[in-house]
N, CA, C and O of each residue as an XYZ file, in Angstrom:
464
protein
N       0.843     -1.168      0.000
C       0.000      0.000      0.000
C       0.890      1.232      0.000
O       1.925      1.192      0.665
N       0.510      2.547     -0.830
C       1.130      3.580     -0.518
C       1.563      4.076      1.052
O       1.115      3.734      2.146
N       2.400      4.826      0.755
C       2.932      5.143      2.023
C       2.243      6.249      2.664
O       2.270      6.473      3.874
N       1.574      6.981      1.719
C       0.177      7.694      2.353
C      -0.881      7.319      2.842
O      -1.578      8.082      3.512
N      -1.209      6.038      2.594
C      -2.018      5.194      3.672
C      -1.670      4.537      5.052
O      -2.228      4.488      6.148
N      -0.483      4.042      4.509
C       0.237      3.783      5.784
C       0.735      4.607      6.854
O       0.848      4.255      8.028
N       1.029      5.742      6.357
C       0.744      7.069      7.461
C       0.158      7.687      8.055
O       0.587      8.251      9.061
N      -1.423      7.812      7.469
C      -2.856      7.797      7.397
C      -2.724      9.178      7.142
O      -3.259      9.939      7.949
N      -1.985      9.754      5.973
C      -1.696     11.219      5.362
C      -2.951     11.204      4.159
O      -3.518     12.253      3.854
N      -3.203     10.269      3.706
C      -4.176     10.268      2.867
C      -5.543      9.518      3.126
O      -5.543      8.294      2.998
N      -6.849     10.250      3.527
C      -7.392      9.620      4.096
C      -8.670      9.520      3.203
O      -9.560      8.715      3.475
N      -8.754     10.625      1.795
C     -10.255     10.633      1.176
C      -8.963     11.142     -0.304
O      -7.783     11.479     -0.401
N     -10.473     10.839     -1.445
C      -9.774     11.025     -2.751
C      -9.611     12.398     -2.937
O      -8.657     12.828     -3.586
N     -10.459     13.140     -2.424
C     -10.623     14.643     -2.353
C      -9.380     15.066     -2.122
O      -9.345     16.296     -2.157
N      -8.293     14.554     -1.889
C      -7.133     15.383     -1.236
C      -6.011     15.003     -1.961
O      -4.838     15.138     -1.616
N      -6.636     14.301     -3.447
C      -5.445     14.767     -4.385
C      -6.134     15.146     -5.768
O      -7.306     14.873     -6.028
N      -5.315     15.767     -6.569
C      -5.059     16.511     -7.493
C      -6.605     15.690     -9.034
O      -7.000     14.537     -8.855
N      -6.936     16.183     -9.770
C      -7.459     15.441    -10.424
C      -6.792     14.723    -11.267
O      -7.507     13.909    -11.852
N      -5.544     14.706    -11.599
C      -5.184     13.966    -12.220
C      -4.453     12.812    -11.695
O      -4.181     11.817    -12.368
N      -4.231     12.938    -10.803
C      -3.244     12.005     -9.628
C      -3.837     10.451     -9.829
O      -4.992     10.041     -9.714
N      -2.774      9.845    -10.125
C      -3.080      8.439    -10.790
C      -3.659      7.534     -9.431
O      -4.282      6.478     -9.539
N      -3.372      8.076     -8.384
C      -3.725      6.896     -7.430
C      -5.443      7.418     -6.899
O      -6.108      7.064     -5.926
N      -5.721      8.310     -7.926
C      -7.793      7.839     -7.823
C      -8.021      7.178     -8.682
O      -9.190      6.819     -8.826
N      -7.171      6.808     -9.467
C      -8.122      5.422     -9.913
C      -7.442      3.976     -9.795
O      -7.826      2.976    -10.401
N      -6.191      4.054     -8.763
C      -5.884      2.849     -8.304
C      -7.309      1.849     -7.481
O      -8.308      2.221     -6.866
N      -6.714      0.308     -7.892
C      -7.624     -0.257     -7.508
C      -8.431     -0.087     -5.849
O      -9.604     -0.112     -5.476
N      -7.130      0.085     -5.173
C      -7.041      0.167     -3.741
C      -7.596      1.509     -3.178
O      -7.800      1.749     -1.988
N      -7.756      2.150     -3.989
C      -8.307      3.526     -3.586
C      -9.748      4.224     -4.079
O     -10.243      5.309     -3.773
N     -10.236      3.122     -4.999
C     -11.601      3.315     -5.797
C     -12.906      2.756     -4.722
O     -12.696      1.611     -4.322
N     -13.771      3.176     -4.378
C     -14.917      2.968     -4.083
C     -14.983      3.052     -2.247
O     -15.062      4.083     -1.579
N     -14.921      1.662     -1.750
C     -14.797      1.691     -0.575
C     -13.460      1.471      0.159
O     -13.067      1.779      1.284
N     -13.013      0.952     -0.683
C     -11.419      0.427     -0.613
C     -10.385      1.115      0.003
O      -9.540      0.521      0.673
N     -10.378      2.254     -0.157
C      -9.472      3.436      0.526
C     -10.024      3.373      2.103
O      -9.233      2.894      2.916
N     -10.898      3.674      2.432
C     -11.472      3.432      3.789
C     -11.514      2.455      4.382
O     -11.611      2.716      5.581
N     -11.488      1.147      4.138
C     -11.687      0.174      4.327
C     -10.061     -0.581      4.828
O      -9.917     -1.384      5.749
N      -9.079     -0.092      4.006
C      -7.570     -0.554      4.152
C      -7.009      0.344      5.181
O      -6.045      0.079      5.900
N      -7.896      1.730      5.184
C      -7.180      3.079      6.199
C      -7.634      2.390      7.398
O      -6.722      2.054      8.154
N      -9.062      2.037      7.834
C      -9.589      1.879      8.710
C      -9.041      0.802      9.614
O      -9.089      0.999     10.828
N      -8.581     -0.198      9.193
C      -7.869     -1.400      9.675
C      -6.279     -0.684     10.469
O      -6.017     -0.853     11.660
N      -5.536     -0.028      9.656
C      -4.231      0.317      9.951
C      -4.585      1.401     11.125
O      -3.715      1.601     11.973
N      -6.016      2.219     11.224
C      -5.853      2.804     12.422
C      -6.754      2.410     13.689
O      -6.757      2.926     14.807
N      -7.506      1.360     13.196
C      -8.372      0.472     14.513
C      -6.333     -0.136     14.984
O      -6.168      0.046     16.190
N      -5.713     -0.413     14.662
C      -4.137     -0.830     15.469
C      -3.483      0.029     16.226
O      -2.952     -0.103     17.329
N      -3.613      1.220     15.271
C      -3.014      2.505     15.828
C      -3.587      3.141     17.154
O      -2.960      3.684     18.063
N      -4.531      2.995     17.064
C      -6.107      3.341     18.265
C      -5.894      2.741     19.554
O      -5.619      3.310     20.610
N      -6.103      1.178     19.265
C      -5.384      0.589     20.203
C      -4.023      0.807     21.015
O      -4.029      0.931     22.240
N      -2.816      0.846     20.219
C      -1.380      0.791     20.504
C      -1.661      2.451     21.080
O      -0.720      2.798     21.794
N      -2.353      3.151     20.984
C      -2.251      4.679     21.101
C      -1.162      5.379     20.587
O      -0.452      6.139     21.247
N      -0.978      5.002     18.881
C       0.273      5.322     18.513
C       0.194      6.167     17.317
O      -0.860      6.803     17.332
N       0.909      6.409     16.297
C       0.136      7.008     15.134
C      -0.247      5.713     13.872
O       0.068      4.571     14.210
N      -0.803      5.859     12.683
C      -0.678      4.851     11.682
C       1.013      4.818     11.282
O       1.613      3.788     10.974
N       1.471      5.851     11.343
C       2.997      5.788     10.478
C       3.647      4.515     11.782
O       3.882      3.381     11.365
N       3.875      4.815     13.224
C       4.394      4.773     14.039
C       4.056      2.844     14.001
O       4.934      2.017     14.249
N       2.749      2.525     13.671
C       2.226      0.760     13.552
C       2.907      0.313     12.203
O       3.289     -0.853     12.294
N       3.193      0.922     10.899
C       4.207      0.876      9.852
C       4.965      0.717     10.338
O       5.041     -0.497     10.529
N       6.177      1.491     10.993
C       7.614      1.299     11.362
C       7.466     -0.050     12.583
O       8.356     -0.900     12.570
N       6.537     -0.153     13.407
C       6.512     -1.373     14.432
C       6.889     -2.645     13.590
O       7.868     -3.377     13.731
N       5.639     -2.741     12.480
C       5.383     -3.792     11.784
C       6.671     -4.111     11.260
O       7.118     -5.189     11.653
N       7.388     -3.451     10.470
C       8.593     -3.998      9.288
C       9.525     -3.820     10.971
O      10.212     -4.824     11.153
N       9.620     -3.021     11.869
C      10.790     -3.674     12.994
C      10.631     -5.141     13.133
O      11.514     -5.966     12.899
N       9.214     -5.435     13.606
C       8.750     -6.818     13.947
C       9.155     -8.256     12.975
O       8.973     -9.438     13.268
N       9.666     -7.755     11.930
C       9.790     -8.618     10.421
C      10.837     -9.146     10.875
O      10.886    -10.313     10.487
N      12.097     -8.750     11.792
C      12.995     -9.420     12.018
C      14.277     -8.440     11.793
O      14.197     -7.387     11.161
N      15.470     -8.930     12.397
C      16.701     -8.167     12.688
C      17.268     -8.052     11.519
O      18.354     -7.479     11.603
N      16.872     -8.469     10.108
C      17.274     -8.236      9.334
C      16.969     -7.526      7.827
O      17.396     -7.433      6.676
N      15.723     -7.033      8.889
C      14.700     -6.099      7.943
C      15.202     -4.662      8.456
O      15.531     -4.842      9.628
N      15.411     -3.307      8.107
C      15.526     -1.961      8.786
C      14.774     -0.921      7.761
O      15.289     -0.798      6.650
N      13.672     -0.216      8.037
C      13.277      0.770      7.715
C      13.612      1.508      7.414
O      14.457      1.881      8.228
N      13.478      2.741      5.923
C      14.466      3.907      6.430
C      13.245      4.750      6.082
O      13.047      4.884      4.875
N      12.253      5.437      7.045
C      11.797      6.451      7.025
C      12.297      7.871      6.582
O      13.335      8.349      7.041
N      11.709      8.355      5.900
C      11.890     10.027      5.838
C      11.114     10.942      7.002
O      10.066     10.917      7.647
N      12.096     11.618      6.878
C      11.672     12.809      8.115
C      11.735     14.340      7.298
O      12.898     14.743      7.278
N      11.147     14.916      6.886
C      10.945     16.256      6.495
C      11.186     17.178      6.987
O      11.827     18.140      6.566
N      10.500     16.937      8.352
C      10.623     17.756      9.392
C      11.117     16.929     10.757
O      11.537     15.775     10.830
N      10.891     18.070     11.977
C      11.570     16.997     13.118
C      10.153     16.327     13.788
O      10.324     15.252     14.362
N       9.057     16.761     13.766
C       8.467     16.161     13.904
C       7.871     14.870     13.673
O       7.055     14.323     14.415
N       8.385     14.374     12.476
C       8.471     13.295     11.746
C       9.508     12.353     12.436
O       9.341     11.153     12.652
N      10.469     13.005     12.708
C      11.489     12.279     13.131
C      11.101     11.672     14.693
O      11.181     10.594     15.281
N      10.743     12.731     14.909
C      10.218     11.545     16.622
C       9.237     11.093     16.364
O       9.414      9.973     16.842
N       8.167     11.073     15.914
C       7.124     10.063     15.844
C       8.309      8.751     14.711
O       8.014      7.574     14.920
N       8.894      8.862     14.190
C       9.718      7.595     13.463
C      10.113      6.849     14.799
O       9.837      5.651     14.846
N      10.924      7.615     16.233
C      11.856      7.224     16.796
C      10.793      6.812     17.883
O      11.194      6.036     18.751
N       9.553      7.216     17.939
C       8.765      6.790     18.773
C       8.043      5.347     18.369
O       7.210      4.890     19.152
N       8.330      4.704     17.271
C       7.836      3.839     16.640
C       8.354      2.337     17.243
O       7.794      1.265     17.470
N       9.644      2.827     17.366
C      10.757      1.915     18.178
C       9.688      1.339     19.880
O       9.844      0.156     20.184
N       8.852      2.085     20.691
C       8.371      2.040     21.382
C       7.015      1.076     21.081
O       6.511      0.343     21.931
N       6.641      1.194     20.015
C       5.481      0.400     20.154
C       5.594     -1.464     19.995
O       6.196     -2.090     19.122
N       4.987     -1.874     20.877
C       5.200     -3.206     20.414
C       3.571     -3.792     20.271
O       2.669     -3.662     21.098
N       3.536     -4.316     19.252
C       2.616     -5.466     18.146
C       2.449     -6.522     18.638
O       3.306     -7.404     18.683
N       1.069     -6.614     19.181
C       0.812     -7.461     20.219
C       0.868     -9.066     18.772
O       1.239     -8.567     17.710
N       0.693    -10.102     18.659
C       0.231    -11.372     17.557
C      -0.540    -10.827     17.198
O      -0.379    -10.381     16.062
N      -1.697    -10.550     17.826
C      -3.039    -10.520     17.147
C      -2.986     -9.306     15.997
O      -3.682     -9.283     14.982
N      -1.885     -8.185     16.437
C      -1.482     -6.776     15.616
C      -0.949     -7.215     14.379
O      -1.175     -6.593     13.341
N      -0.379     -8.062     14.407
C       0.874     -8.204     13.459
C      -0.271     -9.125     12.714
O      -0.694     -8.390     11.821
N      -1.046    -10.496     12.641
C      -1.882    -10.881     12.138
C      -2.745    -10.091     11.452
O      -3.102    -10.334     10.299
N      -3.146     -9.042     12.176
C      -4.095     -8.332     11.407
C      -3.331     -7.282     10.105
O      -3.756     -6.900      9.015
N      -2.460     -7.135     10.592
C      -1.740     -6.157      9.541
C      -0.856     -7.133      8.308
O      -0.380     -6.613      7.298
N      -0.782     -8.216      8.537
C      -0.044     -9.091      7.371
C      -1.880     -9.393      6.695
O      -1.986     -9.980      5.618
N      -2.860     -9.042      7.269
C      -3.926     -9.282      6.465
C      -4.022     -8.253      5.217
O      -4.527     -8.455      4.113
N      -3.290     -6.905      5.798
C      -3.767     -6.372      4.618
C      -2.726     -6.345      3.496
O      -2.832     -5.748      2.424
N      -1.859     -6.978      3.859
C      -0.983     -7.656      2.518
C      -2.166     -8.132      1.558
O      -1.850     -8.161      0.369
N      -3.195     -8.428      1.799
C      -4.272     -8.725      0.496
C      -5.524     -7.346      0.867
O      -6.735     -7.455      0.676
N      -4.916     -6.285      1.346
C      -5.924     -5.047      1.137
C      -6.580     -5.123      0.078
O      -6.088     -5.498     -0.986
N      -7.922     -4.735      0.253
C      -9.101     -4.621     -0.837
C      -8.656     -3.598     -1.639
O      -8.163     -2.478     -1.509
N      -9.093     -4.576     -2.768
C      -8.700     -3.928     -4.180
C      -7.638     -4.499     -5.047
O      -6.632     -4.939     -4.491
N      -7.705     -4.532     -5.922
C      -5.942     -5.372     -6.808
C      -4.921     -4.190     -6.227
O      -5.226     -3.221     -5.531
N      -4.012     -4.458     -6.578
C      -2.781     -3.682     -6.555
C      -2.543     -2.951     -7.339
O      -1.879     -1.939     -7.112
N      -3.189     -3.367     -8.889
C      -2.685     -1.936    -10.237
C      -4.167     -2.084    -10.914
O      -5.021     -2.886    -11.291
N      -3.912     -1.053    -10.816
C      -5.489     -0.715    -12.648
C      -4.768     -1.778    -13.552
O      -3.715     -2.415    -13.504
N      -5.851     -1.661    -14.406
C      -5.788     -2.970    -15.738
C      -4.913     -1.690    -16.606
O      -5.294     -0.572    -16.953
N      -3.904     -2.224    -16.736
C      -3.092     -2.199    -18.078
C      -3.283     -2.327    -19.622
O      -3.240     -1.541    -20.568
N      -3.487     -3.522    -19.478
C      -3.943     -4.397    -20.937
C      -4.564     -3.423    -22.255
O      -5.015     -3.948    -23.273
N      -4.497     -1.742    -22.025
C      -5.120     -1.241    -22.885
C      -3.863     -0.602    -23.803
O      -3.733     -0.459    -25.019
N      -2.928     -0.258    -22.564
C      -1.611      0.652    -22.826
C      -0.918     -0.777    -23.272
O       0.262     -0.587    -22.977
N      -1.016     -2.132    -23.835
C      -0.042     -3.262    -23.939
C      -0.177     -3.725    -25.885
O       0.544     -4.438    -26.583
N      -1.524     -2.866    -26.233
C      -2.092     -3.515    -27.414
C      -1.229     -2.718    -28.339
O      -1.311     -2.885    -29.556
């Protein structure tokens, strides 16, 4: 999933551009955008953490040989990154979030038109 979902920076289609290719990604058409946001912050809710902050938990949780490299823009970014380190992913967290490895919706618009 974009990393604007996973941050929960993007939360409605309204808040990009009309031409911006990801309104008519699969994952972001109909209910789908809400539906994949809503999951990543029913975790966040819980953990009392941010959505970005259950992102950085999750890929820590992947193992010592996985490392994140977040961007920080600002510094505020940067401690909620470093605050991420703090949260821990209960099973049932980490289950639910390898669910949305099959988030509603395909992964790409149909192609097959731009292939002929």
């Amino acid at each position: 999933m974009a990393v604007t979902v996973l941050t929960g920076t993007l939360r409605s289609l309204e808040q990009l551009e009309e031409n911006d290719f990801r309104r008519y990604q699969p994952r972001s058409v109909g209910d789908n955008l809400a539906a994949n946001v809503e999951q990543i912050d029913a975790v966040a809710a819980a953990q009392g953490c941010t959505p970005a902050q259950v992102a950085l938990a999750w890929v820590h949780a992947q193992g010592r040989d996985l490392a994140p490299i977040p961007g920080a823009k600002r510094r505020r970014y940067l401690e909620e990154n470093i605050g991420a380190l703090g949260v821990e992913l209960s099973d049932d967290d980490l289950a639910r979030l390898d669910d949305l490895g099959t988030a509603r919706g395909d992964r790409y618009a149909d192609m097959s038109p731009l292939n002929g």
